[in-house]
Short mmCIF file of the C-alpha atoms (twelve columns), coordinates in Angstrom:
data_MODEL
# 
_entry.id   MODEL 
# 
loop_
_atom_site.group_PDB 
_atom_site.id 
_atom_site.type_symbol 
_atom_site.label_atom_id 
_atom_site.label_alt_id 
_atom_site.label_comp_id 
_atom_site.label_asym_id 
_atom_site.label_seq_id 
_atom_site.Cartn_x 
_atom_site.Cartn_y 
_atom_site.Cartn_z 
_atom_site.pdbx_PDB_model_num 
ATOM 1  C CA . UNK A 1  0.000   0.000  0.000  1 
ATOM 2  C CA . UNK A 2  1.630   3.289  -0.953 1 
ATOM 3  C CA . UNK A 3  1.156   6.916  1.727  1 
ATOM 4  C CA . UNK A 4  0.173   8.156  -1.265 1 
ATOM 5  C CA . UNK A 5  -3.585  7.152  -0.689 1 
ATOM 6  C CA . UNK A 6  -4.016  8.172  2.797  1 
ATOM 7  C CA . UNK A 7  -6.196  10.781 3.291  1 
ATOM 8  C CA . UNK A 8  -5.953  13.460 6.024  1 
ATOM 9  C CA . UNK A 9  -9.793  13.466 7.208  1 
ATOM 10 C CA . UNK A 10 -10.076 17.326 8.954  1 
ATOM 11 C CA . UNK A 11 -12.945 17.989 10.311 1 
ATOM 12 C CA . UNK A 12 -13.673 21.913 11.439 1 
ATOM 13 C CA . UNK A 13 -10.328 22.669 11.423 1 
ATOM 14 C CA . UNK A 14 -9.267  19.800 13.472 1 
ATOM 15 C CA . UNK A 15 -7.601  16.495 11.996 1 
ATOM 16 C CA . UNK A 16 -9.367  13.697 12.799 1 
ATOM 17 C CA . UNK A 17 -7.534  11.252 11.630 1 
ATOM 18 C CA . UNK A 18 -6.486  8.787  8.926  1 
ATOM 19 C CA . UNK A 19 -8.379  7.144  6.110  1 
ATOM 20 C CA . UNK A 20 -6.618  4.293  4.825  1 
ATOM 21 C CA . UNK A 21 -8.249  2.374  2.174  1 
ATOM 22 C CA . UNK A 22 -8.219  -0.886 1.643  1 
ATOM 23 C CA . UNK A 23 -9.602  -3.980 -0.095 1 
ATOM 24 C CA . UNK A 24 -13.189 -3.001 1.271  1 
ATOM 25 C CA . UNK A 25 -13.920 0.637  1.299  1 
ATOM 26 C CA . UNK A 26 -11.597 2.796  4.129  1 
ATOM 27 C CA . UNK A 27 -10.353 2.450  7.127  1 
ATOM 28 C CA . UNK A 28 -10.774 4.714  9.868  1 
ATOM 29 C CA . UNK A 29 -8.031  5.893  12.280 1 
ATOM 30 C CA . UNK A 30 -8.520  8.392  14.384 1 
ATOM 31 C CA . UNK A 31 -6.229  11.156 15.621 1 
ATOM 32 C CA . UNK A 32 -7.849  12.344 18.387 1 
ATOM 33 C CA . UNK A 33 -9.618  11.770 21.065 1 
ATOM 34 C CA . UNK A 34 -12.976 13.017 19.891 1 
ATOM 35 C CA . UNK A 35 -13.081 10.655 17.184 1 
ATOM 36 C CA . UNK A 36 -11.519 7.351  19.193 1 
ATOM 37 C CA . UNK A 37 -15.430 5.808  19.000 1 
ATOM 38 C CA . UNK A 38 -15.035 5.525  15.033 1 
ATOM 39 C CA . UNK A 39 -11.559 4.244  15.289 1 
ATOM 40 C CA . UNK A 40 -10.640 1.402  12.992 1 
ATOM 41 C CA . UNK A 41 -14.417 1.653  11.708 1 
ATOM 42 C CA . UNK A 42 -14.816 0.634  8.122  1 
ATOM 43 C CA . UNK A 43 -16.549 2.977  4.902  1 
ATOM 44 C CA . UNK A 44 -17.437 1.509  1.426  1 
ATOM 45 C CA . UNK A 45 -16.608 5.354  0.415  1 
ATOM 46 C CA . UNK A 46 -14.654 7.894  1.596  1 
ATOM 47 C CA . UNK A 47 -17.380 10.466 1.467  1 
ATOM 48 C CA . UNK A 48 -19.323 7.632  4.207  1 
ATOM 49 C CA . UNK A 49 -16.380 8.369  6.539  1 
ATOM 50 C CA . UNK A 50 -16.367 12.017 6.214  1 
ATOM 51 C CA . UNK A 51 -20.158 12.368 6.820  1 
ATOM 52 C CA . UNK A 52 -20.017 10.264 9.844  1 
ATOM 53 C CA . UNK A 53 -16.855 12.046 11.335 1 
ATOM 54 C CA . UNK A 54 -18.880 15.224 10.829 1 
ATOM 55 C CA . UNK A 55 -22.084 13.765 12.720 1 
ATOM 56 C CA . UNK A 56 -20.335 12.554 15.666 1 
ATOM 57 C CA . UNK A 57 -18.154 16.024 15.602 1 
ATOM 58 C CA . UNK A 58 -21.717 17.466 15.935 1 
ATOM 59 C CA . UNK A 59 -22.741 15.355 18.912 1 
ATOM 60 C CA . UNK A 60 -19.404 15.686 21.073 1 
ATOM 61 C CA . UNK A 61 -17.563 18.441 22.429 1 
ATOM 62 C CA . UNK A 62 -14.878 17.655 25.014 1 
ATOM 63 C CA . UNK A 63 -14.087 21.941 25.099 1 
ATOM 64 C CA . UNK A 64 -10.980 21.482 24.747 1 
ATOM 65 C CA . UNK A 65 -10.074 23.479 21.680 1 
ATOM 66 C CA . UNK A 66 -9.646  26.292 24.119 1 
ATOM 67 C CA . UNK A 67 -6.463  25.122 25.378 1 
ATOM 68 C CA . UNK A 68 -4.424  24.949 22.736 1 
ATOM 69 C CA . UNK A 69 -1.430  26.657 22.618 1 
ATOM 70 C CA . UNK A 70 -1.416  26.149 26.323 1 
ATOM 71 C CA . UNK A 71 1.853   24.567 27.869 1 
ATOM 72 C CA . UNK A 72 2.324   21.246 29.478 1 
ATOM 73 C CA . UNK A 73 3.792   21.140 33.187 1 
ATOM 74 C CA . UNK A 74 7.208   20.355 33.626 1 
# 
């Protein structure tokens, strides 16, 4: 499988994660927390994945886009 068929799924300005297709549709991977309940779900199409990472965006909010840029402890 070549990188070159990732895609980058961002969802309102913030990444969501990896769609990695395979023999059946895509693969879902998520890259952040928000999105760990569709993690290593499976689309027929692309545009499934995107539409679903969208609706769940819509349904939860962990508030924590407000601390970015913020620091971590030392």
């Amino acid at each position: 499988m070549s990188s070159d068929n990732i895609v980058l799924i961002e969802i309102a300005g913030e990444d969501a994660g990896l769609a990695v297709p395979d023999t059946q549709g895509v693969r879902f991977y998520s890259g952040s927390a928000r999105f760990h309940a569709l993690d290593g779900r499976r689309f027929a199409r692309l545009s499934e994945l995107k539409r679903a990472a969208a609706e769940h965006a819509a349904t939860v909010n962990f508030g924590l886009k407000g601390l970015r840029g913020l620091q971590r402890a030392s």
